[in-house]
Every structure is written in C-alpha cells, then in structure tokens.
C-alpha positions in Angstrom: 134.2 111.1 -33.8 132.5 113.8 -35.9 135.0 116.3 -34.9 137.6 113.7 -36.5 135.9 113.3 -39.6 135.3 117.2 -40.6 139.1 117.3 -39.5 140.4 114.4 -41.9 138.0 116.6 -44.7 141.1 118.9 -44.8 144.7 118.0 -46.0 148.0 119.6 -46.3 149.1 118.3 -49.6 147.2 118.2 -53.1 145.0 115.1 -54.1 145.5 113.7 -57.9 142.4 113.3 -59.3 143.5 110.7 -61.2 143.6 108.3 -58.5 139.7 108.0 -58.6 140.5 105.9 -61.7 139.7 102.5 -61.3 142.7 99.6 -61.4 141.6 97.3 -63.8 143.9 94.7 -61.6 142.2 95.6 -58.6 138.7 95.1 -60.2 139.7 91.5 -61.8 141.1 90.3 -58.2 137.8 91.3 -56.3 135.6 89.5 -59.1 137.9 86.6 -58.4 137.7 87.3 -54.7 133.7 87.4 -54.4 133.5 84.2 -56.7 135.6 82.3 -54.3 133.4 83.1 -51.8 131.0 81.6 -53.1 131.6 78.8 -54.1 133.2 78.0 -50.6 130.5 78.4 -49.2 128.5 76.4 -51.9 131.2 74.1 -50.8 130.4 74.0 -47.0 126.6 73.2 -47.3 126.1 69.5 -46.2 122.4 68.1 -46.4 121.9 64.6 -45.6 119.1 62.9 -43.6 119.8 60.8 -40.2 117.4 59.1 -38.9 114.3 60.4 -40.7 115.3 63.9 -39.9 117.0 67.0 -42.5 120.5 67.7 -41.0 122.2 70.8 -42.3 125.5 71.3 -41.8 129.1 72.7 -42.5 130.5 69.9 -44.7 134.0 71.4 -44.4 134.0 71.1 -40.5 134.5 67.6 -41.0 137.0 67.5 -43.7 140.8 66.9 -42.5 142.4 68.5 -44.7 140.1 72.0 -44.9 142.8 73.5 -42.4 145.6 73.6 -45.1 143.0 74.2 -48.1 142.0 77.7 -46.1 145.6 79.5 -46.4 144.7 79.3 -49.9 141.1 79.8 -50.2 141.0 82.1 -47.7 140.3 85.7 -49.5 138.6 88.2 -46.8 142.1 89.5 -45.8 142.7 90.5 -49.2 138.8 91.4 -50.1 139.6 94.4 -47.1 143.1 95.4 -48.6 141.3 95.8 -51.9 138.6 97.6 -49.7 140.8 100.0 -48.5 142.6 100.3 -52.0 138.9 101.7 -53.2 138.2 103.2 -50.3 141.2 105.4 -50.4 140.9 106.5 -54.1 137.3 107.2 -53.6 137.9 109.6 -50.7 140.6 111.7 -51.7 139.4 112.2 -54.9 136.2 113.4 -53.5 138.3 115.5 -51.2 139.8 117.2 -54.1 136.4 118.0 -55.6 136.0 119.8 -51.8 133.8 117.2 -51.0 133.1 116.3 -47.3 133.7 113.0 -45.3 129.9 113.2 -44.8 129.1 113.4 -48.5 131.6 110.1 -48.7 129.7 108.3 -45.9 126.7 108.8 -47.5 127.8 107.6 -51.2 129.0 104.9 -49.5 125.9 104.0 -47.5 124.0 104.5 -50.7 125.8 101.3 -51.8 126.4 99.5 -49.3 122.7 99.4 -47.2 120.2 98.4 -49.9 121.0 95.5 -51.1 121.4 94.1 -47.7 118.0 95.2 -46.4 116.1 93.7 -49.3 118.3 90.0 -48.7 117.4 90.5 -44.3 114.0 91.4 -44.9 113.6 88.5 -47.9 115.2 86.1 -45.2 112.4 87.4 -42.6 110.0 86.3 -45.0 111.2 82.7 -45.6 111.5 81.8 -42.0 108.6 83.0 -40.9 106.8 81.2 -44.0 109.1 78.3 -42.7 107.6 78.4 -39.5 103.7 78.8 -40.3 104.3 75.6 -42.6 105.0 73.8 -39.7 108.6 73.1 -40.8 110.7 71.8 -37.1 111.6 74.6 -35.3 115.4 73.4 -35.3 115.7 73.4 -38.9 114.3 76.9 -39.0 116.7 77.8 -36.3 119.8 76.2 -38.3 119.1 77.6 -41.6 118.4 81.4 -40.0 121.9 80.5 -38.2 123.8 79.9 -41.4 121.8 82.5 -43.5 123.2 85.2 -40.5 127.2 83.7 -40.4 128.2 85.5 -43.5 126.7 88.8 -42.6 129.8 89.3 -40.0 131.3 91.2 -43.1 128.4 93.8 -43.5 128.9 95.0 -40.1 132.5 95.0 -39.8 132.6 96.8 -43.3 130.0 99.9 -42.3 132.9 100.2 -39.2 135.7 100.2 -41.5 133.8 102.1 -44.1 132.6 105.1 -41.3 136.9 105.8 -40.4 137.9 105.5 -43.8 138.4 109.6 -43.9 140.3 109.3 -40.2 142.4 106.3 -41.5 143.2 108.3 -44.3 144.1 111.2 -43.0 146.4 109.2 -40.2 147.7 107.3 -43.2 149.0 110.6 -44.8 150.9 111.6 -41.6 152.2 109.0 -39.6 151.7 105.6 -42.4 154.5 103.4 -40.7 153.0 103.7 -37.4 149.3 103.7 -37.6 149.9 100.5 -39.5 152.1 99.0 -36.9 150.4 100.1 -34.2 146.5 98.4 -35.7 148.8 95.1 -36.0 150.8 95.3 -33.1 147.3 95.8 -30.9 146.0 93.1 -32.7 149.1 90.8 -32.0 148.7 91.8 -28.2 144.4 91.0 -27.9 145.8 87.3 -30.0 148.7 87.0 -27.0 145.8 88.2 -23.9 143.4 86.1 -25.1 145.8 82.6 -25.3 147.0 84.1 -21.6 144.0 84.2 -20.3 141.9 81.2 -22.2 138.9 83.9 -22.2 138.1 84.0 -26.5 135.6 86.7 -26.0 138.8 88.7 -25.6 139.3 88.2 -29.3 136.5 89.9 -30.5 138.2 93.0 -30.0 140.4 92.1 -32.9 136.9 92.5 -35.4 138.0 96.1 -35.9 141.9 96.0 -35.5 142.3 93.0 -37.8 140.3 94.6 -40.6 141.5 98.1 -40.2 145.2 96.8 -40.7 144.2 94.8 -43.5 142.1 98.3 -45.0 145.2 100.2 -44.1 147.3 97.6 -46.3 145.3 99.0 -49.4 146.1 102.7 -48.8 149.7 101.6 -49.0 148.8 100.4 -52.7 146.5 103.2 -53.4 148.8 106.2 -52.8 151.3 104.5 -54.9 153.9 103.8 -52.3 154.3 100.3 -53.0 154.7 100.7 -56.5 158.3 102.3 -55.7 159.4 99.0 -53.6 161.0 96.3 -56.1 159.8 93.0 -56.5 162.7 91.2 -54.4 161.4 93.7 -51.5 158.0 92.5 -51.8 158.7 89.0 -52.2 160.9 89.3 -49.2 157.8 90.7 -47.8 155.0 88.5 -48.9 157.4 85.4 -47.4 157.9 87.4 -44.4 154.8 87.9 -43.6 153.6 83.9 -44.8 156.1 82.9 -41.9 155.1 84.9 -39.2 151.7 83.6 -39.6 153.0 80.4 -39.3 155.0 81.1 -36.5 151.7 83.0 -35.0 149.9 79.5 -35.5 152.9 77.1 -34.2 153.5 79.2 -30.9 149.2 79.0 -30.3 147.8 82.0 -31.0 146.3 81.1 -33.5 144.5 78.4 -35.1 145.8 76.7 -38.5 142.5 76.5 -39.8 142.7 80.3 -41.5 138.3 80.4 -41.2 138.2 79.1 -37.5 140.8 82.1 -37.1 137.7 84.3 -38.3 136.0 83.8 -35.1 137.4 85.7 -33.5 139.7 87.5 -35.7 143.3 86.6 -35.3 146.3 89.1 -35.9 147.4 86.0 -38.7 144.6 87.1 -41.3 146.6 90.5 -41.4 149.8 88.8 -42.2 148.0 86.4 -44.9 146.6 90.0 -46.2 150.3 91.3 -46.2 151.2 87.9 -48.1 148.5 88.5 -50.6 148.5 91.9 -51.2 152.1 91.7 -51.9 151.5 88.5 -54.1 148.8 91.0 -56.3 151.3 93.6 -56.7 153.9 91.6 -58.1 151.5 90.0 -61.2 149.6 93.6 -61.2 151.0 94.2 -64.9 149.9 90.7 -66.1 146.2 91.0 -64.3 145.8 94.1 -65.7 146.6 93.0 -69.1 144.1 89.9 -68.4 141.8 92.4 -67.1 142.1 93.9 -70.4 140.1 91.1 -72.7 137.2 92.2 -73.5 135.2 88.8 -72.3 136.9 89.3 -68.9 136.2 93.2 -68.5 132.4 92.2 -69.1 132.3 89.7 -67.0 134.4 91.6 -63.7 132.4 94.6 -65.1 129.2 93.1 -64.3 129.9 90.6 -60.8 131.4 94.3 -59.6 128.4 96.1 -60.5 126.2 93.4 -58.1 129.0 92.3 -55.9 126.7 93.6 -52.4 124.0 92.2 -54.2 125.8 88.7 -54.9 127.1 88.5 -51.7 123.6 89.4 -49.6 121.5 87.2 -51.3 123.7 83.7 -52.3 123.4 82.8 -48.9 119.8 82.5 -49.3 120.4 80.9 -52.7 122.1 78.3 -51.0 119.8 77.6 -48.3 116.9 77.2 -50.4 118.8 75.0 -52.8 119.4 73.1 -49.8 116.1 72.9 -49.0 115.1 72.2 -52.2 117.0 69.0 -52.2 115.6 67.7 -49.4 112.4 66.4 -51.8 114.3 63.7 -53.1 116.4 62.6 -49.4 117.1 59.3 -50.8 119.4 60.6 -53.7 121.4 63.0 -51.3 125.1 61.7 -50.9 126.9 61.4 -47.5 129.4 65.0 -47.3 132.1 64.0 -47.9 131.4 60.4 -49.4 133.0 60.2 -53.0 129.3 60.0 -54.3 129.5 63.6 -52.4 132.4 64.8 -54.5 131.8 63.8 -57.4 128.5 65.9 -57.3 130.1 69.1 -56.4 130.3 70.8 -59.9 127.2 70.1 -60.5 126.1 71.8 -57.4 128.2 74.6 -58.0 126.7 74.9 -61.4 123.5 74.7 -60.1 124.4 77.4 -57.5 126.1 79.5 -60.1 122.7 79.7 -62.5 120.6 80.4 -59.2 122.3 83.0 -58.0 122.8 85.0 -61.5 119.4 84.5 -62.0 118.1 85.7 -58.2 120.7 88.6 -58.4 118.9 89.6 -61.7 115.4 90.3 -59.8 116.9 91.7 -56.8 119.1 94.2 -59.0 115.3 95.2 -60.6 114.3 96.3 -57.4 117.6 97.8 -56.5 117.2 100.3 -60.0 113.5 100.5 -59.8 111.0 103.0 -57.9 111.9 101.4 -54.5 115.7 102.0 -54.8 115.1 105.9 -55.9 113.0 106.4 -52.6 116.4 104.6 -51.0 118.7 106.8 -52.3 116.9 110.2 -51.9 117.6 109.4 -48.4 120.8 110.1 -48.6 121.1 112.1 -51.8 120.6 115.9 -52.3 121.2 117.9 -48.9 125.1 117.4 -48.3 124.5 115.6 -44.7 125.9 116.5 -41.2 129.2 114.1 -39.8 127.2 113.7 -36.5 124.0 112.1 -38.4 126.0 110.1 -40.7 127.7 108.4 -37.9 124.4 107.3 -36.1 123.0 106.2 -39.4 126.2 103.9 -39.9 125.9 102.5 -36.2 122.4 101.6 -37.1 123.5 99.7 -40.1 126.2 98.2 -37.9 123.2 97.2 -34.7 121.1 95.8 -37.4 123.5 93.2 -38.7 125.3 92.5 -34.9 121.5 91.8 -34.0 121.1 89.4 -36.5 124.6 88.0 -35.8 123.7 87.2 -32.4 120.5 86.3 -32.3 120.0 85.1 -36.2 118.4 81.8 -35.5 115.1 83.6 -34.7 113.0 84.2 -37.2 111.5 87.4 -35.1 115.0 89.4 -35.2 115.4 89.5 -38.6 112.4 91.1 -39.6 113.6 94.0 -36.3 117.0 94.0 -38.2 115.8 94.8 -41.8 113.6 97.7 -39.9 116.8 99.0 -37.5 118.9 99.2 -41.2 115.8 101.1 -42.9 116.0 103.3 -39.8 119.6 103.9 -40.9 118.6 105.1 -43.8 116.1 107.3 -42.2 118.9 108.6 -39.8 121.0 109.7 -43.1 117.8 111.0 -43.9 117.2 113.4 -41.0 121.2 114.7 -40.8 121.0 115.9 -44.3 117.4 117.8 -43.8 119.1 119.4 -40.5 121.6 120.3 -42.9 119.9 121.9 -45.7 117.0 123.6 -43.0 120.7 125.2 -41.8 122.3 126.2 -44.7 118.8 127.8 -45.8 119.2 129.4 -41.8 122.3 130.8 -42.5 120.9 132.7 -46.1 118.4 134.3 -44.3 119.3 138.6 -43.8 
C-alpha cells in the first residue's frame, strides 16, 4: 500500500492548479446534501411510551410508503461523488505544488478526525452518565445503537479518503476500466450474495460501492464530463435510473434505497450515476444560485462545520428525544396525524439545537485543544507507511463502535483508538523529520 501511494505521488502529465478552485455548484449541492440528512434522520426518531416504558425507534421503518420516498431522499451516493469531486481537486493540485500523498493524508485526517473524537468521546460521557442515573439498561443500549448507525460513513470515508492518491492515479490511466471494473465487482458480491442467501457476503460491497461512486466524481473533476452534451447525460442519468430498477425487480436488491445501505448494494452506484448526471445538467443554474450572497453565507458556513454537523446531530437528536420523554403524555403516536402535523416543529426544534451545539463544539475545534490536534499531524511532512496505520486506526475506532455501539464501555475505547490515530500520524512524521535531519548530517 505505501509503495502505491509514493507511486500515485508521481504523474506523467501536468496538473492545472486551477482545479484546486472550489465549484461553487458542488459546494451548494453538498450543503443541500448534509441538510437532508438531517432532517431524515430528525425524521426517523420515533418516541412514544408503551406500556409505562420509553420506546425509541425508527419511525420510517413502519411507514409504507418510505421505500419510494428513499430514491429521492436518498443522498449518500451523491455525498461520495461530490467526495471524490473534492478529493480529486485537492490532490492533484497538491501534487502540482510537489506535495506528497502523505502530506494529503494527513490534511485530510486533520479534518476529518477531530470533530469525530470530540462527538464519540461526548457520547461516552452521556451513556455512562445514563447508566449511573439508573436509566434501563435497554434504553441505554438503544440510544448508544442509534447514536453508532450513522457513523458507518466515518469509517468508510477514512478508506475512501486513504486511496484517493491510488484512485487517482488509476483514474488518469485506465478511467473506463477502473470504473467498470469497481461496479462490475460490486454487481457480482450483489448477484453472490442473492445466490447464496449469505448477506454478510454484502459487506464486501462497503468499499466497492463507495469507491465507484468516489470514482464518479473524478469523472466531473478532471473536466471530462463537461465535454459530453446534455442529451448524453440524460441518456445516462435514465440509464442508469433503470438499471437500478431492473437491479431491484430481478432481487438483488431491495427497493427500499436505505435498507440497500446495509449492506451496500451495486444500486446506490447507479442512483449516484443518476444524480451526478442530474447535477451536471443544472450545474450553470446552481452555480448561479450559489452566487446570492445569502446562499454563499449560508453553504459557506454548514461547509465549514459539515464533520462537525454531521458527528454531533445524532446526539442532538437523541437527547431531544430524551428530553421529550418528561412530558410522555403529550408525545404523539409515529406516524399518527397528531405525529405529522408535529414534524416541522421538531425539525425546527432540531435545526436551532444543532446550530447552537455545533457552535460550542466548533470553540473547541479552533481553541487550545484543536492546535495540540493538529500539530499532530502538521509540520514534519509524514511517512506513507505511518499515515496508513494512523487511517486504519481511525477506521477500527469507528467499526468498533459500529459493532459493538450499544455498550457504553466501547465508546469511550473508540474515542481513545481514534486519538491513538492521531498519535500514529504523530509518530510517522517525527520518524520522518529525525530522517531527513539523518540524511543532513556529513
């Protein structure tokens, strides 16, 4: 692996700088993207009481006609394709400015990792408070469940983001096929696992899913699509809408596009294709949305926080759920039209809390705390070998909390397996800089 990241360092062909510039597009449709988020998931907590005792549960699970409502407000493929988008610019222009693929990791991890360990080791807090005020151990067990579901992203994002320099590089020499050949793989794990009724099959899909859809976004970063017409792409984009629906009929799939999440299905690469094709055709008239100077503040600052908004509104949400349990008697049925008819005032409610909880964790995130963070992985240009141990850390700590979320106990080992990340990065750039100082010495 390292060799293959101080490989895809080099290229054959000169990098424009400009493409480090940020799409103002690209920007407004990840605000948008986040915000749907959450306020689905807003839209999935359920709190009710049955028999004397606090039930929390997915609201959505219930709701007949969530299957058809998730082709349209279901975002991750596209959040990855406007992953990769980033990702690509990011990289090559930092590869034209003779930067490594270890200086990118560790940019990246700068970014990514801190707000994440503040929201696990926050979480740790809670439940354990939970616990030693005698709250039911089942309720502590389903709220550290649902706190842990959203966090799949995290670690399959650290992965994506740790090949982004080998993706790259196979992007630049053989495009048609790596991309064919992430979907195709993913298209035969969908057809093994329906052969063989064994779903844990699927889970190798976690990678080749979201690489396809990362690799979708280097197609828009490099500028290639911007050559194809818009017939082409709508031709594409309706392609692609009914081979996932061909996927789905012939059962390899499921309709419901956030059931398909678990495991990941080779359809959330061909609703990616769909959207990403969909975004390029109205890229002109985002961009001139994008524009308005209310709008750029706003996508200016949800992009500034967006691994901080989406770390911590899970535990926004919880706790709002929680909080709501002191009145039990005024909490509608899900689903009842008492249920419904609340909903924007708990998204409102949801919207204020998490601004305002976003607000103090960002404080800690530019404060004293964060600088210690980020000389970890700033200064010393780091060694590939170290970089990759400190992402597969990162990745441990969130599959540990994945797994095992709904006790209390592993979160607070998770928050301290992604600080040993950190520490990781840490030790690969002072091997580093003790070398380079080697190397100076007559």
């Amino acid at each position: 692996m390292t060799t293959m990241l101080e490989r895809a360092t080099t290229t054959t062909r000169a990098d424009a700088v400009s493409r480090g510039r940020r799409d103002a597009s690209v920007d407004l449709v990840r605000a948008l993207c986040l915000l749907v988020v959450v306020g689905l998931h807003a839209m999935m907590v359920g709190v009710s009481v049955v028999d004397g005792a606090p039930v929390i549960e997915n609201a959505m699970d219930r709701w007949e006609g969530f299957p058809l409502a998730s082709w349209v407000v279901q975002v991750m493929p596209l959040f990855f394709v406007l992953g990769g988008f980033s990702a690509h610019r990011q990289w090559t222009g930092m590869r034209a400015r003779d930067r490594t693929a270890a200086d990118y990791l560790a940019t990246r991890l700068r970014r990514l990792l801190p707000p994440v360990i503040g929201a696990v080791a926050v979480t740790a807090l809670s439940l354990a408070a939970l616990v030693a005020a005698g709250v039911p151990a089942e309720l502590v067990g389903e709220a550290g469940f649902r706190l842990s579901q959203p966090l799949w992203f995290m670690g399959v994002y650290l992965l994506c983001t740790l090949l982004v320099p080998v993706m790259v590089r196979m992007h630049e020499v053989v495009r048609v096929r790596t991309t064919l050949a992430l979907a195709g793989a993913a298209l035969g794990i969908d057809v093994l696992r329906a052969a063989t009724g064994v779903d844990a099959i699927g889970f190798a899909n976690l990678l080749l899913v979201w690489l396809s859809a990362q690799q979708l976004g280097f197609w828009i970063a490099d500028g290639s699509v911007d050559r194809w017409s818009r017939a082409v792409l709508l031709r594409l984009g309706a392609g692609a809408l009914a081979l996932a629906i061909a996927v789905c009929a012939a059962g390899l799939s499921t309709p419901d596009l956030f059931q398909a999440l678990n495991p990941p299905s080779v359809v959330l690469v061909l609703l990616g294709v769909a959207q990403a094709a969909a975004m390029v055709m109205v890229r002109d008239r985002l961009r001139r949305i994008a524009g308005a100077r209310v709008v750029a503040r706003a996508v200016g600052a949800i992009n500034a926080r967006a691994m901080t908004i989406y770390s911590w509104h899970m535990l926004v949400l919880i706790g709002l759920a929680g909080a709501s349990l002191v009145s039990p008697a005024l909490l509608p049925e899900p689903l009842s039209d008492a249920w419904w008819q609340s909903r924007p005032l708990w998204l409102l409610a949801v919207g204020v809390a998490t601004i305002a909880v976003v607000r103090m964790a960002g404080v800690l995130e530019t404060g004293a705390l964060a600088a210690r963070i980020a000389a970890t992985v700033e200064g010393a240009a780091p060694r590939a070998a170290g970089m990759v141990a400190a992402y597969l850390f990162g990745a441990a700590g969130v599959l540990a909390v994945l797994v095992f979320g709904s006790l209390p106990a592993v979160w607070a080992v998770a928050a301290l397996v992604l600080g040993a990340s950190l520490m990781v990065a840490r030790g690969a750039q002072l091997q580093r800089a003790s070398l380079r100082r080697a190397s100076v010495v007559p």
